[in-house]
C-alpha positions as CSV (number, residue, x, y, z in Angstrom):
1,X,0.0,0.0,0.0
2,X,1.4,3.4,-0.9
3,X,2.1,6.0,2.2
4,X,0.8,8.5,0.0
5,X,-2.8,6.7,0.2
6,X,-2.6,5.9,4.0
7,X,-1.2,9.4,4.6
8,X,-4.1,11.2,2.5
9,X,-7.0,9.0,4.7
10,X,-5.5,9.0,8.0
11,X,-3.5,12.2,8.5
12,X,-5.8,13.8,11.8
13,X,-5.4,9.9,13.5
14,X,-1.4,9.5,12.4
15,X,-0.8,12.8,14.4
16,X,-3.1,11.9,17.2
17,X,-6.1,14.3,16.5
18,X,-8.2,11.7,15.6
19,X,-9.0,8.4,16.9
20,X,-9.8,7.0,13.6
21,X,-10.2,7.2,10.3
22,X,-11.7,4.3,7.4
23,X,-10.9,4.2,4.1
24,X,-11.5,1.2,0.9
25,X,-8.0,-0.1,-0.8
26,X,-7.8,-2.4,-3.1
27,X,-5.1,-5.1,-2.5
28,X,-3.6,-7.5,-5.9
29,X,-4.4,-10.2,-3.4
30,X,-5.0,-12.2,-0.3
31,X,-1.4,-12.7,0.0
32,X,-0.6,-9.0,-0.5
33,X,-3.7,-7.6,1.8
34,X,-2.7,-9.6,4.8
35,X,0.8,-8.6,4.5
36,X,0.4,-4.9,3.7
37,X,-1.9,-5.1,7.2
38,X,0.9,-6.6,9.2
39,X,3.3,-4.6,8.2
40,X,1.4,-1.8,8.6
41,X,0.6,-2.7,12.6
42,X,4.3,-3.5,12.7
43,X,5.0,0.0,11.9
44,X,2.3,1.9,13.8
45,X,1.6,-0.2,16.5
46,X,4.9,1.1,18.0
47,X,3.3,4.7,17.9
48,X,-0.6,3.3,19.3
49,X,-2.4,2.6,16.2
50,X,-3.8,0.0,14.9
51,X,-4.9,-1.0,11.2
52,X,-7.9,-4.0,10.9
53,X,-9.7,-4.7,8.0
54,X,-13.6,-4.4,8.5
55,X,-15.5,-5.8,5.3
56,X,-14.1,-7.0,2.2
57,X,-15.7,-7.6,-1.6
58,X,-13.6,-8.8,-4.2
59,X,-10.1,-7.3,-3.9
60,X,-11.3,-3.8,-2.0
61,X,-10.8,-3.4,1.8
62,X,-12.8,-1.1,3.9
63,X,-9.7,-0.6,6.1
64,X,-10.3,1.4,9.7
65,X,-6.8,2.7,11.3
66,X,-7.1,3.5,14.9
67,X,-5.9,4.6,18.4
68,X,-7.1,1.9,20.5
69,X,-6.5,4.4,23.6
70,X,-8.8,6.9,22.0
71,X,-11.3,4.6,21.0
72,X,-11.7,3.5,24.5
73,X,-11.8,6.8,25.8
74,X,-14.6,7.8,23.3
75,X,-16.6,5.0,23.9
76,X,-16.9,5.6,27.8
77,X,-18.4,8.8,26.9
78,X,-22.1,8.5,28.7
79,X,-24.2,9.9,25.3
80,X,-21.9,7.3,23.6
81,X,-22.7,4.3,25.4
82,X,-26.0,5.0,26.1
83,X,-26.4,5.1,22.2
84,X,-24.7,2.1,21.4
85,X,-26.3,0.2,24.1
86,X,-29.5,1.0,23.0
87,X,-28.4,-0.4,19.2
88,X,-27.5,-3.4,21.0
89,X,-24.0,-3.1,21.5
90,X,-22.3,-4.5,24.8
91,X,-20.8,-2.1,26.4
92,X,-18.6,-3.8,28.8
93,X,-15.4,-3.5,26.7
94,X,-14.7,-1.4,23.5
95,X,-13.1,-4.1,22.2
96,X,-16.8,-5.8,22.0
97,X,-18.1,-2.9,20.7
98,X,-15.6,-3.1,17.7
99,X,-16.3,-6.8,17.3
100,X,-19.7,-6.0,16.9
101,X,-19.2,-2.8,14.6
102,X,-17.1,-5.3,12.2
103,X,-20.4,-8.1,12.1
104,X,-22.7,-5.0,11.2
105,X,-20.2,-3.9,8.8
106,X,-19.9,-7.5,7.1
107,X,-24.0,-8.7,7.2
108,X,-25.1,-5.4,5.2
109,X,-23.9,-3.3,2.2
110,X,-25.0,-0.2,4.4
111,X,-23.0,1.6,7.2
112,X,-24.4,1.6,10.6
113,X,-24.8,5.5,11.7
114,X,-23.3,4.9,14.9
115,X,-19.8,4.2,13.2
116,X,-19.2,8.1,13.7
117,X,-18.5,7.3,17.5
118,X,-15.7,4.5,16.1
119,X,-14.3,7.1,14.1
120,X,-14.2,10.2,16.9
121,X,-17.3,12.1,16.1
122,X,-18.8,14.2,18.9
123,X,-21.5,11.5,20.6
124,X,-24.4,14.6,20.2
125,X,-23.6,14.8,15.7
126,X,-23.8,10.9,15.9
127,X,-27.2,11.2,17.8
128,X,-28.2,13.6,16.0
129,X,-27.6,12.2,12.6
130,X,-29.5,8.8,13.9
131,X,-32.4,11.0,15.1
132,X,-33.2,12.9,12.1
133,X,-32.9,10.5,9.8
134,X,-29.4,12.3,8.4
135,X,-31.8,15.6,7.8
136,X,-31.5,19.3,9.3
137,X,-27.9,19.3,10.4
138,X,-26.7,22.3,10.9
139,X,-23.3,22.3,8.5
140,X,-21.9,19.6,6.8
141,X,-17.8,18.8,6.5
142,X,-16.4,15.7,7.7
143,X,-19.6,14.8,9.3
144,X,-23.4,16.1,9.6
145,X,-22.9,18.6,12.9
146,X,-26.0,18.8,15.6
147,X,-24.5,19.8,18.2
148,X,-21.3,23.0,18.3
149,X,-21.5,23.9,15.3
150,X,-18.2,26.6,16.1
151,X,-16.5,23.9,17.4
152,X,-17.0,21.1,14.4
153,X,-16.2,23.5,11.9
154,X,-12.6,24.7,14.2
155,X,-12.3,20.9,13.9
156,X,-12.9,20.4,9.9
157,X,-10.2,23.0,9.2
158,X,-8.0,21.1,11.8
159,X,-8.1,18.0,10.0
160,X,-8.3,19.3,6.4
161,X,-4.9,21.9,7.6
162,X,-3.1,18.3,9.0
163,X,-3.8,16.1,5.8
164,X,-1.6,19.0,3.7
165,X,0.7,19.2,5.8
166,X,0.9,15.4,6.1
167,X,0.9,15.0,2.5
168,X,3.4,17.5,1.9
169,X,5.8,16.0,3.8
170,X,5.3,12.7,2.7
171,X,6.0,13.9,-1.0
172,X,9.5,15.0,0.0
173,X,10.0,11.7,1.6
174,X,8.5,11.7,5.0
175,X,7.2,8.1,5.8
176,X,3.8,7.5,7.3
177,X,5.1,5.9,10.8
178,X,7.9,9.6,10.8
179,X,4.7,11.2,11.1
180,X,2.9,9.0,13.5
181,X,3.3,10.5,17.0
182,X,2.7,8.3,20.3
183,X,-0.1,9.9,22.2
């Protein structure tokens, strides 16, 4: 897999503003997804993130890199449990609630709406989205905003800022785990 791809994806959760981010790569093969992957958490996992594949069709993987120590922070968030409990989740462990994310993921063509809180979203946006049917947000950027509207769009020109710099820097040579920071 090329840095430049990961890099382009993943820049806000490489540099630790993000617990994660999803994207869909297309691998030559079996062989060469499962080794891109553990290479990949060879690299990373060093700096606290992780790369797991969530659903797969044909050669394309929907790929979610991660901060495992985010993710488990967001997920203890009140609004956030609450939500997924009430979707059926268990609660007990993050790491359930990701096993359960990756069997909605793989019995349905559809995206749950409560991935948002997998991938850092503010719990009230998530809520929100799930509560009007994905209508009458109040701005759009990386996700449908509900809630701080101020503070969403602070954090859209946060990420978007990070992935130029990020891909700036990898174009002069700059390898995705130089710009991974442990956080």
């Amino acid at each position: 897999m090329s840095e430049d791809i990961l890099v382009r994806h993943c820049s806000p959760t490489l540099v630790g503003l993000k617990t994660g981010n999803m994207f869909t790569y297309e691998f030559e093969n079996e062989n060469d997804r499962r080794e891109s992957i553990r290479l990949l958490n060879k690299q990373l996992g060093r700096k606290g993130i992780r790369v797991i594949p969530l659903r797969q069709k044909n050669k394309k993987t929907l790929l979610y890199v991660y901060r495992p120590s985010r993710l488990n922070k967001d997920l203890k968030d009140n609004m956030a449990k609450s939500l997924l409990e009430n979707m059926g989740y268990e609660c007990s462990c993050p790491g359930k609630c990701l096993v359960e994310l990756v069997k909605r993921l793989r019995c349905s063509e559809d995206f749950p709406h409560e991935v948002g809180l997998f991938l850092g979203y503010p719990p009230e946006d998530v809520f929100g989205f799930i509560n009007n049917n994905a209508s009458d947000c109040k701005c759009c950027g990386c996700w449908k905003v509900y809630g701080d509207e101020k503070k969403a769009k602070r954090t859209f020109e946060k990420y978007k800022k990070c992935t130029e710099i990020c891909c700036s820097l990898v174009k002069k040579g700059c390898s995705a785990e130089q710009l991974a920071v442990v956080c």
